[in-house]
N, C-alpha and C positions, 0 to 999 in steps of 0.2 A: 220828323218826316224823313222819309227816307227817298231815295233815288233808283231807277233802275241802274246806275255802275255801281252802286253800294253791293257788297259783296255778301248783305246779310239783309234781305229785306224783311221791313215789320206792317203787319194791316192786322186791328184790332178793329173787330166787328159791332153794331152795335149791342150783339148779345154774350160778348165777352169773350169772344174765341180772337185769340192773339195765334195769327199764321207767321209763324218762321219761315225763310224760304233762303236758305243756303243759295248763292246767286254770284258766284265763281264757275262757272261752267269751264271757262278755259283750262282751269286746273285742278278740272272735277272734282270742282268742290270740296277739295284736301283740307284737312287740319291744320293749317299754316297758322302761324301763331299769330296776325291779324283775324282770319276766322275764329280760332279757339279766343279769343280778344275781342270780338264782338258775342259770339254765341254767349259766350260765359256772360259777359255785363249783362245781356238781353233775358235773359234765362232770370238774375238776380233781380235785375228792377222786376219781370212781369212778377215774381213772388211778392213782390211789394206792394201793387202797384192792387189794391182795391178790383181796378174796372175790369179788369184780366180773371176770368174764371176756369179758362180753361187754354192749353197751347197747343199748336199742330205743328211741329214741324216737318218742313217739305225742302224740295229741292229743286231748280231750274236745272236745265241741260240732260245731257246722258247719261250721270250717275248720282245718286244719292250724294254718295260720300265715297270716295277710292282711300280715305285713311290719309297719315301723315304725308306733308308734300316730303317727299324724299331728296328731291333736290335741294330745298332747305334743308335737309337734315345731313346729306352729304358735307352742305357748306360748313357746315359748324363742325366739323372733322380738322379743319385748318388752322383750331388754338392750338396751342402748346400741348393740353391736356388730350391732344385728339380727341375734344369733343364732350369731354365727361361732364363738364359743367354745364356746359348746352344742354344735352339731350337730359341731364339731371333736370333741367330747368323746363325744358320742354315737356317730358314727364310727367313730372309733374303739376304743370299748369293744364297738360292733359285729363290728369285725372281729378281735377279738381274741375273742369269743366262735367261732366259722368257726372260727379258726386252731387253737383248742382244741381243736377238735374233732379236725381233721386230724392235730394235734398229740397229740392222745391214744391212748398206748399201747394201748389196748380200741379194737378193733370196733365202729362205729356204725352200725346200722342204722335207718334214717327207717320210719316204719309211717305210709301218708297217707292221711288222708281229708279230705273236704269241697275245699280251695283253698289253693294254696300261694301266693302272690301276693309279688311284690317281695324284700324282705330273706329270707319266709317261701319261697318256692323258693330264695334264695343257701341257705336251712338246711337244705333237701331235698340240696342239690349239694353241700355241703359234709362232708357225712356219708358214709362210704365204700361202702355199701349201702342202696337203697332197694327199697322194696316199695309200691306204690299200691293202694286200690281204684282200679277200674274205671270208677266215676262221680266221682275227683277230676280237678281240673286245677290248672295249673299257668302263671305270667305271670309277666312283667317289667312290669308297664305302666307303668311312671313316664312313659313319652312321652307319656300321656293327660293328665296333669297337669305338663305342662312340667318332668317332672324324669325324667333320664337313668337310669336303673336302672344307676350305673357298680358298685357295690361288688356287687351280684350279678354283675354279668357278669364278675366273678375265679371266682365259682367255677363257674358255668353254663357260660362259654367253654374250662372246666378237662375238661368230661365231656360235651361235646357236638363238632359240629365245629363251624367258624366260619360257616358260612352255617345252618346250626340254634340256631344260638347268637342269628346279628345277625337272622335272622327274630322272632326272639321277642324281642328287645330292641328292633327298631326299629319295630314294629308293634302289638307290648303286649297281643297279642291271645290269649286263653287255649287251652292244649293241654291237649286229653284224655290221660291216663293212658295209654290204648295208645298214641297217638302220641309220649309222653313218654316210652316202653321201648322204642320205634323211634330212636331220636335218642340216647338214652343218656342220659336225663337220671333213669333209673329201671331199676332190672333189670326187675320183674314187675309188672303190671298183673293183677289177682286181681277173683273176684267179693268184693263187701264184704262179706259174711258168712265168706270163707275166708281174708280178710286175715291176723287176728291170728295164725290156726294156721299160716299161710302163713310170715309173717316168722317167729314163733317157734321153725317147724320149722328154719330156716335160723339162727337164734340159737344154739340148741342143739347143730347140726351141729358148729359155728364153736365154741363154748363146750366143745368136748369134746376141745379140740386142745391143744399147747399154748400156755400164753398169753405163754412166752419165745419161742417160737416166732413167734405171731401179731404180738408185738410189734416183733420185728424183722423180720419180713416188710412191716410198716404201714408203720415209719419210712423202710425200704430205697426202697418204693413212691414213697412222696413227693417223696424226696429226688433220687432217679436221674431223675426226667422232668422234672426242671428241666436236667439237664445236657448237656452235647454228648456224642455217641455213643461215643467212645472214654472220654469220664470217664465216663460213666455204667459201659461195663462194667470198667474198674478200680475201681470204687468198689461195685458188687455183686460182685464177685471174690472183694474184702477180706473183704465184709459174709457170704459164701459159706465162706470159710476159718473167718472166727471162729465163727459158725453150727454147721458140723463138729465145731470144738471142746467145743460146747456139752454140758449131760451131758444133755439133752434128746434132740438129733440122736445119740446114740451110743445111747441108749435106744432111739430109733426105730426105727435104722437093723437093731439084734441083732432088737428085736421081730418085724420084719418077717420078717428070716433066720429067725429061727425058730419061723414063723408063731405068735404069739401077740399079742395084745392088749401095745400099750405101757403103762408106769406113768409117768407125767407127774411130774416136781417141780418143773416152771416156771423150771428154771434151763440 
């Protein structure tokens, strides 16, 4: 159970929708490595965790995510190494949060408000579906401050193209929400009062399928766009064959013949 000072709160629905809610407003919602320390555990169990079929994560306060706290990140300037082991460490516990995510069996849908900035758009892009309000934006600015926004630009360069991608990287200059569902960095740009029913109508959709299903259609996703065109379709082929076999897919498949309602057992 969580608390409203918890800096990460969790509410799992009774139809399986697990709401993330980043709940550091004071430090909007930075990447501190207490947040990157809860998000990442919370992210891991809900993959495990059966009754979780689908995730939203959202945000309390003014900004989604403003990216790394920087003030932590100045401190760790102060070892011997000026830092190199920190931010190597930091780094990488960063992107091994991202990779969870993509990595996670459930559905992740981003729910955004206020500004996604830096590390906090790589967390928009990194999540399989997003929903905006209308009045958020979204940046890479590290070029403002002498630093290359490079570990976003894995996953933003991932669901953009590459001239939407090095516009916003090499310029730092923030996109509005509809122009962030024009470029693909965002399915739906919403008024901000219809946000939450927005995303959660789209959770629920998603949540009502199956989740052996959904699962193997995630992993399929990720894996095959890294590959070259002929491995890719032998490798969704396989992934197609075993799918069939599933007692899922055979459930589906009589449901539909004979127009009724499928019974899901997630296997």
């Amino acid at each position: 159970m969580t608390t409203d000072t918890d800096i990460l709160l969790r509410d799992l629905s009774d139809d399986g929708i697990l709401r993330l809610t980043l709940n550091d407003a004071g430090r909007r919602n930075a990447l501190s490595e207490a947040m990157m320390t809860e998000l990442g555990g919370a992210i891991a169990e809900a993959g495990e965790n059966p009754d979780v079929r689908v995730i939203v994560l959202a945000a309390n306060g003014p900004a989604f995510c403003a990216g790394h706290d920087l003030k932590e990140m100045t401190a760790g300037r102060e070892a011997g190494d000026r830092g190199r082991a920190y931010f190597t460490r930091v780094m990488a516990q960063c992107s091994g949060v991202m990779q969870g995510i993509v990595n996670c069996p459930k559905p992740v849908i981003a729910e955004v408000t206020g500004i996604a900035t830096a590390a906090g758009c790589q967390l928009v892009a990194s999540c399989d579906l997003a929903v905006a309000a209308e009045s958020a934006k979204f940046s890479t600015p590290g070029v403002h401050i002498g630093l290359f926004c490079s570990t976003p630009m894995v996953a933003l360069s991932r669901n953009t193209s590459n001239k939407h991608a090095m516009e916003m990287l090499l310029t730092g200059d923030m996109t509005p929400a509809p122009r962030a569902a024009e470029i693909g960095l965002v399915n739906y740009a919403v008024a901000e009062d219809a946000l939450t029913e927005t995303t959660m109508e789209m959770a629920r959709k998603i949540a009502s399928k199956s989740s052996m299903t959904l699962a193997t259609g995630k992993r399929a996703f990720y894996a095959q766009r890294e590959m070259p065109l002929a491995e890719a379709y032998d490798y969704a082929s396989q992934v197609m064959v075993d799918n069939m076999l599933a007692h899922d897919a055979e459930e589906g498949i009589g449901a539909f013949i004979e127009k009724r309602a499928p019974q899901w057992q997630d296997r």
